[in-house]
C-alpha positions in Angstrom: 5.8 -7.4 7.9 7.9 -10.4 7.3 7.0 -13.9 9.0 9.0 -14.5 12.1 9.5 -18.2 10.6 11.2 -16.6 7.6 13.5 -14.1 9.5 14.6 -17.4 11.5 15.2 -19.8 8.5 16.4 -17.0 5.9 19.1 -14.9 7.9 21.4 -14.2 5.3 19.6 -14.0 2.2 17.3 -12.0 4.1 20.7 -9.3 5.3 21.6 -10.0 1.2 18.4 -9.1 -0.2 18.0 -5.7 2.3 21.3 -4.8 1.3 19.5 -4.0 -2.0 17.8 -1.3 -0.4 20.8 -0.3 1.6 19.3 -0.9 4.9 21.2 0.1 7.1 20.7 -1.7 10.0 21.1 -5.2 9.3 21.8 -5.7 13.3 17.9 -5.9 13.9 17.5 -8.8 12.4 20.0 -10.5 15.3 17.9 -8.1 17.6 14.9 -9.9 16.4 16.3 -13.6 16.7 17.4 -12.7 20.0 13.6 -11.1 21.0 12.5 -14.5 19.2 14.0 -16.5 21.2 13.2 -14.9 24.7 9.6 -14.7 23.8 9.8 -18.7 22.8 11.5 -19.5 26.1 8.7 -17.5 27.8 6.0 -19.3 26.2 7.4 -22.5 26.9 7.9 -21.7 30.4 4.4 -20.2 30.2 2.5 -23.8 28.9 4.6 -25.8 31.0 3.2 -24.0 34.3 -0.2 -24.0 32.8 0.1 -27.9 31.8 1.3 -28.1 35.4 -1.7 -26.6 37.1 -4.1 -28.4 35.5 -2.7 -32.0 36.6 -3.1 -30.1 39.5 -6.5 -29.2 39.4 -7.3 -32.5 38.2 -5.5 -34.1 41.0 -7.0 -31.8 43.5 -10.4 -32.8 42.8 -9.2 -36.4 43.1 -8.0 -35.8 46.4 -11.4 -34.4 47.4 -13.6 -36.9 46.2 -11.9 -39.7 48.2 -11.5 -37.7 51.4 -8.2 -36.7 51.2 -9.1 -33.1 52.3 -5.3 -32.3 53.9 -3.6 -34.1 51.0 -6.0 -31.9 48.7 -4.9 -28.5 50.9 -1.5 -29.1 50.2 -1.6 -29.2 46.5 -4.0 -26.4 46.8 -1.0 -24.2 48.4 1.3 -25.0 45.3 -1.5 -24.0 42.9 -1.5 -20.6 44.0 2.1 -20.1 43.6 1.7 -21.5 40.1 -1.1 -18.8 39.4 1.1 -16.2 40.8 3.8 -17.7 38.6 2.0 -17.6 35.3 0.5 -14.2 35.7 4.0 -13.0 36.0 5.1 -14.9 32.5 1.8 -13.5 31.1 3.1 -10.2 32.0 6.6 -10.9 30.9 5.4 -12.6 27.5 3.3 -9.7 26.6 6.1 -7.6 26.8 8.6 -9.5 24.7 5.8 -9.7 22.2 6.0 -6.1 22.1 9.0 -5.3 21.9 9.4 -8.1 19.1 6.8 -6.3 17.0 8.4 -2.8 17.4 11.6 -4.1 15.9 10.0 -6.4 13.6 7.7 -3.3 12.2 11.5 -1.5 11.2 12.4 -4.0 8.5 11.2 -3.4 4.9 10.1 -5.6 2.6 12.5 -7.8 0.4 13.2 -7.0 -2.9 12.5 -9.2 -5.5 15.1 -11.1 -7.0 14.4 -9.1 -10.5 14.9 -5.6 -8.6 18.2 -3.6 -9.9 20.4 -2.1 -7.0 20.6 1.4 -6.6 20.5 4.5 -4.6 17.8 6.4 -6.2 14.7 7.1 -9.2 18.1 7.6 -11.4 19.1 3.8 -11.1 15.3 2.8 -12.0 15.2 0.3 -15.0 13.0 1.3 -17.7 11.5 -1.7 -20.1 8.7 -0.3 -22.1 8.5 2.6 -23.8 5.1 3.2 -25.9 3.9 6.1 -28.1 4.9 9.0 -30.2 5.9 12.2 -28.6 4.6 15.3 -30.2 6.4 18.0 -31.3 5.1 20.9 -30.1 5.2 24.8 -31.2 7.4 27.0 -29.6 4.3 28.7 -28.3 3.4 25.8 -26.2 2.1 26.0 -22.9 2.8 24.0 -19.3 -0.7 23.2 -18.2 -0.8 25.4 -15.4 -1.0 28.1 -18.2 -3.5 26.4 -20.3 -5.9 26.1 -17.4 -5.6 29.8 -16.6 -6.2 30.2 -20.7 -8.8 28.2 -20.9 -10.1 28.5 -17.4 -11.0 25.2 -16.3 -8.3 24.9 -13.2 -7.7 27.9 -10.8 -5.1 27.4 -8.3 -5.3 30.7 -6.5 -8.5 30.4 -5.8 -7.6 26.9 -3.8 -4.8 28.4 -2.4 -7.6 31.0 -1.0 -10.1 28.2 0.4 -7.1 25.9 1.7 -4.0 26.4 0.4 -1.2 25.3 -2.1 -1.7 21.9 -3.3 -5.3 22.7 -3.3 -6.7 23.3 -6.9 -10.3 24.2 -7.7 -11.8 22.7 -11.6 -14.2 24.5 -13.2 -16.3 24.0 -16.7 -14.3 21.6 -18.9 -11.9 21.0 -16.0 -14.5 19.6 -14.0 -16.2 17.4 -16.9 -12.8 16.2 -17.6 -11.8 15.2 -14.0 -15.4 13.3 -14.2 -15.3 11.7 -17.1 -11.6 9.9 -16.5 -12.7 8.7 -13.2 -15.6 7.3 -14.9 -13.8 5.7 -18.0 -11.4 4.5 -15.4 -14.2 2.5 -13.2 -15.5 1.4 -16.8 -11.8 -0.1 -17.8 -11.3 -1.6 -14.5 -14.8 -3.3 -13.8 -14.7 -4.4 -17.6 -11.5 -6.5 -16.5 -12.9 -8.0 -13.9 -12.6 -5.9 -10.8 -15.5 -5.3 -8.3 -16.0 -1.4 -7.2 -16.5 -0.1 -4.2 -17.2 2.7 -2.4 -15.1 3.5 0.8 -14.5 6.0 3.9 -12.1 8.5 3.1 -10.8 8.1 6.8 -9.3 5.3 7.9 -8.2 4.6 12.0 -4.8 3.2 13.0 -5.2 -0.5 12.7 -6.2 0.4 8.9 -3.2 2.7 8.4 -0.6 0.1 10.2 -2.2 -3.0 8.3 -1.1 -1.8 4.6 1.9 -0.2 6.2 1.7 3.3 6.2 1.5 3.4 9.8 4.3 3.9 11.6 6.4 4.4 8.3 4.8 7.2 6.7 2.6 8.8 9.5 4.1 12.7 8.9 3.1 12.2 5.7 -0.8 11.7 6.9 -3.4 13.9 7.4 -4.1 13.1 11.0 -7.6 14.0 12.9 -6.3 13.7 16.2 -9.4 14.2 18.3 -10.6 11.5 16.7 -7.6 9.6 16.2 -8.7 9.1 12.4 -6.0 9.5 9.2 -7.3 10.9 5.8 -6.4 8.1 3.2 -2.9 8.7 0.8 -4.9 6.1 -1.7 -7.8 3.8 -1.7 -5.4 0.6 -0.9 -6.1 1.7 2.7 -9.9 0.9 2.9 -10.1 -1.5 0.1 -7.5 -3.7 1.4 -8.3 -3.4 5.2 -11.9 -4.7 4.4 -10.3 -8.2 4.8 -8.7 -7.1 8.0 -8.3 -10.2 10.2 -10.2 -12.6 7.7 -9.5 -16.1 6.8 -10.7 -16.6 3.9 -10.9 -20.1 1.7 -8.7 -20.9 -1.7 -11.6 -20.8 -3.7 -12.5 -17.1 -2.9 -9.1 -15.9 -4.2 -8.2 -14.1 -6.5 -10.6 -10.8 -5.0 -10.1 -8.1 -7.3 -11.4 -4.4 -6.3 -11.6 -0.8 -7.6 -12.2 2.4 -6.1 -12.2 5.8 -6.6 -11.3 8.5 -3.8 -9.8 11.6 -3.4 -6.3 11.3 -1.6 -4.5 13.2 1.1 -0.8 13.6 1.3 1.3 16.2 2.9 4.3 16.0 0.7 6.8 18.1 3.2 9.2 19.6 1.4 8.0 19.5 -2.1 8.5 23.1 -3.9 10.3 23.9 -6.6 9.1 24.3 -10.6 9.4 20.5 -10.5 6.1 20.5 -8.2 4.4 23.1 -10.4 0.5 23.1 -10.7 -0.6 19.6 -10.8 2.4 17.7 -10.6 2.5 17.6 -7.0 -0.7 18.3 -4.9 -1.7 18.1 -1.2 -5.5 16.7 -2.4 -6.0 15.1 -5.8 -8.3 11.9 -7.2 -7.4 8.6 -8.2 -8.9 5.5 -9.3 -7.3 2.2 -7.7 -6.9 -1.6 -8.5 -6.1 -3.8 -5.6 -5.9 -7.8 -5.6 -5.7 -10.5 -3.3 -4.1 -13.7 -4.7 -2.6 -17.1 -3.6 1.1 -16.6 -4.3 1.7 -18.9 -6.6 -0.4 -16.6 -9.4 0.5 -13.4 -7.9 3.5 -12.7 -10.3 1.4 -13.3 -13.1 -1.3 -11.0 -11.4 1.4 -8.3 -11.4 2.2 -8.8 -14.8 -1.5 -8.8 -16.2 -2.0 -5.2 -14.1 1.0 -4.1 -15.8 -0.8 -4.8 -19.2 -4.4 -3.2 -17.8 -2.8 -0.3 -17.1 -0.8 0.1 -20.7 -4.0 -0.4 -22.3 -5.7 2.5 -20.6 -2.7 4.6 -21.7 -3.2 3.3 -25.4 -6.0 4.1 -25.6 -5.6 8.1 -24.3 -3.2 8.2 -26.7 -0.3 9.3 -24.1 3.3 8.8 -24.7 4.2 6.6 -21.9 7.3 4.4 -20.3 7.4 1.8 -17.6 10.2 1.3 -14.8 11.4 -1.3 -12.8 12.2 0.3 -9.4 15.7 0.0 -8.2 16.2 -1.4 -5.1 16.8 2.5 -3.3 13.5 3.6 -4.6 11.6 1.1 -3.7 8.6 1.2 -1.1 8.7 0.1 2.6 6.0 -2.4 1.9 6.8 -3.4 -1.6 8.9 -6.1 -3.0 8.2 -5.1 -6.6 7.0 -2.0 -8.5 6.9 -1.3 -11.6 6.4 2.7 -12.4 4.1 4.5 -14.9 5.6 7.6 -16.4 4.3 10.2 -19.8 5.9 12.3 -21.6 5.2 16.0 -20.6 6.0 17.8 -24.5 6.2 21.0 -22.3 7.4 20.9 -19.7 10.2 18.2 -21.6 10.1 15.6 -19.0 8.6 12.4 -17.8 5.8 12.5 -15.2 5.3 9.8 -12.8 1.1 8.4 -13.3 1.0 5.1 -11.3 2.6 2.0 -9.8 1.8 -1.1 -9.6 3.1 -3.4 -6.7 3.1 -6.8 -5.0 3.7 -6.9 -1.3 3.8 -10.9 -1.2 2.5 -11.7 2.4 4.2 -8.2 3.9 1.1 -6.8 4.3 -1.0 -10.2 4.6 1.3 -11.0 7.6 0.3 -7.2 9.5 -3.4 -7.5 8.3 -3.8 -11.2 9.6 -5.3 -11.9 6.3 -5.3 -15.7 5.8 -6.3 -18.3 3.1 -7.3 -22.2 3.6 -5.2 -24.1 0.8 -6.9 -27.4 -0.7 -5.2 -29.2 2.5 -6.8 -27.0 4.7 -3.7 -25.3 5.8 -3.5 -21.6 6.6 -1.5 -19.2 4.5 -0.6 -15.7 3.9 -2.2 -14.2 1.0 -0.5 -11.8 -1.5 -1.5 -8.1 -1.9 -1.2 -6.1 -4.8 -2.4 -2.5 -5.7 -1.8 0.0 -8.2 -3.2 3.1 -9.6 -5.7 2.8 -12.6 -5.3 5.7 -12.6 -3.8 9.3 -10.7 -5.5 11.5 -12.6 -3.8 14.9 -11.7 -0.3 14.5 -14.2 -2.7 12.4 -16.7 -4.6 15.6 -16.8 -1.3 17.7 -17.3 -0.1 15.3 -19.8 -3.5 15.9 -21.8 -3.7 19.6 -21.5 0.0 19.6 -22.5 0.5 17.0 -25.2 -3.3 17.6 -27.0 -3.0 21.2 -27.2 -3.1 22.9 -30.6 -4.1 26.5 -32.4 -7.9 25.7 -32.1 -7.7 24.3 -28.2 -7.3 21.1 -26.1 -7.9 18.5 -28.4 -10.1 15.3 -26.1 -8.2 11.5 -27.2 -11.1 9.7 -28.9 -11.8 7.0 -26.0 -13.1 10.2 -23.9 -15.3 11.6 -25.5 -18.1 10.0 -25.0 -17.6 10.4 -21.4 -16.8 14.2 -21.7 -19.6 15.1 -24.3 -16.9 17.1 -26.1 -13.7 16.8 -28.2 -12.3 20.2 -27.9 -11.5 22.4 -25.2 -11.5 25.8 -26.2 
């Protein structure tokens, strides 16, 4: 959520810079101004009663000590009118607050100034590209083949316990879904960054403080008895553990890991393009959040960038990295930068992480402060990304590795797999 002192000071560069996005509704920023505004008046009006009835008060008691008890009655009688008066600017107040939140809540993030325009994932940016891709047999198979081959992923049989979206592992599948998570953890602590375990379910406040609440919500699991949402990624938790904290300069930057498994609906998705593992209702990822002052988050953003291309490096994958245009980016984010590998069978480029900085968007719905060296409170900067999703990894491995003998297991795994081949 963007300051309100920012939407006041920054009216048209903030219009400008949402026009990247093509928002389309540029008239809620007036809206807010005008809420603004109304609120302001109301808590002027508000503190000048209050300031009012405490002279009051003051001079009441006066009155009473010397004697004055009619003099004293009097003031008494305008005091209550000023209580009545105040509880009804409470009232009033509360609402414009309100109402300013729900149109404040509507309004992305800005874009960066390095974000490209454009409509959609075909106006991304791409400026990395890293690795060989392999050329492949004619007899090459999409994973969801080579896991029936080599049975180590069913997909019926988690269509029959859930549904689609749902797959079970088995074997090598299921040593191979292990060991990533765990060479992911290792890579990630290795560079610094604490782990944690988290809930899998998070409540409302969690989901509206990283900003998937109201944005995303039909795209939620939702346990509505208990009012509870099953987590799209382990931002949610992680970052939600500084809920409402103020925290001092010298504690920053936090840096945290997690694995879960995530939950996401994905209406809509079918078609070859969602085939197997490339799009899934319940899959596990391994996460990298940070909490910076904002004068180093940029180079935070940049050195997660590098984290993640050395993980891909090292599993030997084909990989290429995107700048998101402005039509693709995120509600929350102001800049994302997109993992992709090369799929040699199925000939395409599957999507494996992003990494993103929110600035203070999410600092400023979280109430997540910082006490500069002056002692002056500030919004931290959030950024997450995924280190890594493992369900296309998985498909790029299966697909990429495969040869005559089996799966072949990239070097940096196997000691975390306690094989080489899959076969």
């Amino acid at each position: 959520m963007l300051p309100l002192i920012y939407i006041r000071e920054n009216q048209k560069a903030l219009k400008q810079g949402l026009a990247k996005r093509n928002f389309t509704q540029p008239e809620l920023i007036d809206k807010i101004i005008e809420l603004d505004q109304s609120r302001r008046a109301l808590q002027a009006e508000l503190d000048e009663v209050l300031a009012k009835s405490n002279k009051l008060a003051k001079e009441i008691g006066s009155l009473f000590k010397t004697g004055k008890v009619k003099e004293a009655n009097v003031l008494k009688k305008e005091t209550t009118t000023l209580k009545q008066l105040s509880k009804d600017l409470q009232v009033g107040l509360q609402e414009a607050e309100k109402a300013l939140m729900e149109v404040r809540t509507q309004i992305p993030n800005v874009p960066h100034e390095s974000v490209p325009s454009g409509n959609s994932e075909e106006d991304n940016e791409e400026i990395f590209q890293s690795g060989t891709i392999p050329e492949l047999e004619e007899s090459a198979l999409p994973h969801w083949e080579l896991a029936t081959k080599y049975d180590i992923i069913n997909f019926e049989l988690g269509n029959k316990i859930t549904g689609a979206g749902f797959p079970v592992y088995k074997g090598k599948g299921a040593r191979l879904q292990r060991a990533l998570i765990q060479y992911f953890l290792d890579k990630n602590t290795a560079a610094g960054y604490t782990e944690y375990q988290v809930p899998h379910l998070v409540n409302e406040a969690s989901g509206f403080g990283t900003g998937q609440l109201p944005d995303k919500e039909g795209q939620m699991y939702h346990v509505q008895n208990d009012g509870l949402y099953l987590i799209p990624t382990a931002e949610v938790p992680l970052t939600n553990m500084y809920r409402d904290q103020l925290l001092n300069v010298g504690d920053l930057p936090i840096c945290l890991t997690g694995y879960t498994p995530c939950f996401r609906r994905e209406a809509g998705s079918y078609g070859a393009h969602v085939r197997g593992l490339n799009r899934l209702h319940q899959f596990d990822k391994v996460e990298i959040v940070r909490l910076e002052e904002p004068k180093n988050s940029m180079a935070a953003l940049d050195k997660m960038v590098e984290h993640v291309k050395e993980i891909l490096k090292e599993l030997e994958l084909p990989y290429r990295v995107l700048r998101l245009c402005g039509g693709d980016l995120g509600f929350t984010a102001s800049l994302t930068y997109d993992f992709e590998i090369y799929s040699a069978a199925q000939k395409r480029w599957l999507e494996i992480s992003s990494i993103s900085t929110f600035n203070s968007f999410q600092a400023e719905r979280l109430q997540l402060r910082y006490k500069d060296k002056e002692g002056k409170k500030q919004s931290v900067h959030t950024l997450n990304g995924s280190a890594l999703a493992l369900p296309r990894v998985v498909a790029g491995l299966l697909e990429n590795f495969q040869t005559k003998d089996g799966i072949r297991i990239p070097k940096a795994l196997v000691p975390y797999t306690g094989f080489d081949l899959i076969n």
